[in-house]
MARDREN-938964 format. One line per field, with one value per atom (N, C-alpha, C, O): x, y, z; residue in one letter; atom name. Coordinates in steps of 0.05 Angstrom, whole numbers. Each point is the difference from the previous one (the first is absolute). Example, Ala and Ser with C-alpha at 12.3 -4.5 7.8 and 13.67 -1.06 7.14 Angstrom:
REM MARDREN-938964
xx <- [264 -18 18 21 -28 16 -15 10];
yy <- [-114 24 24 0 21 24 22 22];
zz <- [156 0 0 13 -27 1 14 4];
bakol <- [A A A A S S S S];
marlo <- [N CA C O N CA C O];
END
This chain:
REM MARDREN-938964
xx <- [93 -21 11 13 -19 6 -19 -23 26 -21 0 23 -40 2 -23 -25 43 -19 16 11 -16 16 -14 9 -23 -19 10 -2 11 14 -19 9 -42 -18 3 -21 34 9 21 14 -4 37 15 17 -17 23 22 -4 31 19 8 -8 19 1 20 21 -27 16 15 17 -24 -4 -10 -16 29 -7 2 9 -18 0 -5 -13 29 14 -9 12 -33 -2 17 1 13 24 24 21 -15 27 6 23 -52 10 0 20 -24 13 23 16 -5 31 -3 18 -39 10 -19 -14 14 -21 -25 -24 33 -34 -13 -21 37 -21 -15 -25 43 -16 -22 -17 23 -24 -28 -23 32 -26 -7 -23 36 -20 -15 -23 33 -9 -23 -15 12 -17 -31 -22 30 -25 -13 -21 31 -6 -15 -17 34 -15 -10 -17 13 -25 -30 -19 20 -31 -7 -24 44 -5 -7 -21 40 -12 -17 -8 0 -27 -28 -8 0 -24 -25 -22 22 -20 5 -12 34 10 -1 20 -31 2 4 13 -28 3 26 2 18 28 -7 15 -35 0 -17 -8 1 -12 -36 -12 1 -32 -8 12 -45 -9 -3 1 -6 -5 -21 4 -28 -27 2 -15 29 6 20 8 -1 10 -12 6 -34 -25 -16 0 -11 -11 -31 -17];
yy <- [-294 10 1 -18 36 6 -8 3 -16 -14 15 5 7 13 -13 5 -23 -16 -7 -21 52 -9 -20 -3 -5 -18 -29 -18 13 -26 -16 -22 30 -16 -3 1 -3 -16 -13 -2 -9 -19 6 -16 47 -1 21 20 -35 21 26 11 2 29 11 5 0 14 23 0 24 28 12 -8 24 13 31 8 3 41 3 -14 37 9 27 9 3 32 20 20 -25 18 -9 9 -21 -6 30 9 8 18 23 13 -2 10 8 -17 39 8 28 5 9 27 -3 -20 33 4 10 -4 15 22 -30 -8 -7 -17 -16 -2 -12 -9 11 -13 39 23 1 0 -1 0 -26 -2 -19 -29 -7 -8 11 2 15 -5 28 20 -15 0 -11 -21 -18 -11 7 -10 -4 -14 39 23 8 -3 18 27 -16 11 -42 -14 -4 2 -9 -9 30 9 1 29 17 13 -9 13 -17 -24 44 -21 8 -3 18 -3 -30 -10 5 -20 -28 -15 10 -26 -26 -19 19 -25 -4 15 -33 0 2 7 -14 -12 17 -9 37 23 -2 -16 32 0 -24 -7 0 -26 11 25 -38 -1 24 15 -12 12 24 14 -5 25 22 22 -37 9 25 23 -45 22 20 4 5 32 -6 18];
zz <- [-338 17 28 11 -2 29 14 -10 33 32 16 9 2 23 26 2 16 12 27 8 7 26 23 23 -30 23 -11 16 -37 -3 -19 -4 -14 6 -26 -12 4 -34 3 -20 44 -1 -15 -6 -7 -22 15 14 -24 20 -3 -21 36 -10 -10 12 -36 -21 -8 -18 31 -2 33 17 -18 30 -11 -21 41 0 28 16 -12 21 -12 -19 29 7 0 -15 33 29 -24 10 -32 -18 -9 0 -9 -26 26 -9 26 19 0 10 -17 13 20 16 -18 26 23 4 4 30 -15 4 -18 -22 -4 10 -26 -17 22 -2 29 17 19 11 -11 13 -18 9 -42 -13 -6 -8 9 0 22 -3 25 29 7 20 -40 2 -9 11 -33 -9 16 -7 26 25 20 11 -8 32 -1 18 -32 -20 5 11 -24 12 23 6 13 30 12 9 -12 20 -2 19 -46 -15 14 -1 13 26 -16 12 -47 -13 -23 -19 31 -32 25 -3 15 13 -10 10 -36 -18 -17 -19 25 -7 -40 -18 17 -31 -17 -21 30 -3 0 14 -29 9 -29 -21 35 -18 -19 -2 -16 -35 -5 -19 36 8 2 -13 25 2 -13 8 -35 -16 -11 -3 -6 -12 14 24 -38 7 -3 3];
bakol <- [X X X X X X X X X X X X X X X X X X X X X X X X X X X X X X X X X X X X X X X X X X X X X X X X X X X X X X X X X X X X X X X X X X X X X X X X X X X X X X X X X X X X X X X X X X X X X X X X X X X X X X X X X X X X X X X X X X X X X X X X X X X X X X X X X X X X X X X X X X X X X X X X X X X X X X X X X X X X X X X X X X X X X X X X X X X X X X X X X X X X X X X X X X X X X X X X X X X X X X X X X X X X X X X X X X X X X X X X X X X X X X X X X X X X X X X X X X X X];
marlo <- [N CA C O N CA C O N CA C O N CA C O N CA C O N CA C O N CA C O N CA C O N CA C O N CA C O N CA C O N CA C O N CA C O N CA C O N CA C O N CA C O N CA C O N CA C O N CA C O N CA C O N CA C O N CA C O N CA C O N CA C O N CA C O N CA C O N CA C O N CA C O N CA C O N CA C O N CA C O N CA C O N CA C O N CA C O N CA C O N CA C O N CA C O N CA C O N CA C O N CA C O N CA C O N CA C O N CA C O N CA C O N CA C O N CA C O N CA C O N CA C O N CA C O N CA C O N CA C O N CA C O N CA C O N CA C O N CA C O N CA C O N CA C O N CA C O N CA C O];
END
């Protein structure tokens, strides 16, 4: 089983790490991860980093 508990709040040590930016090799790939990014912050209809509430899904 894998832990994923960067705040520390289980004392267990860390086992496994991931690194994003590893599978990266051209400028493309870092332009479109980056893109996932930016695309929320500057969209001044998308203000909410974590997209719209649950509520407004429905119709």
């Amino acid at each position: 089983m894998w832990l994923f508990d960067p705040q520390s709040i289980t004392y267990q040590p860390q086992r496994w790490w991931w690194n994003p930016l590893r599978a990266l090799t051209t400028v493309e790939d870092a332009h479109r991860l980056a893109g996932h990014f930016v695309l929320t912050v500057e969209d001044p209809g998308k203000r909410d980093l974590w997209g719209p509430p649950p509520g407004t899904w429905r119709r």
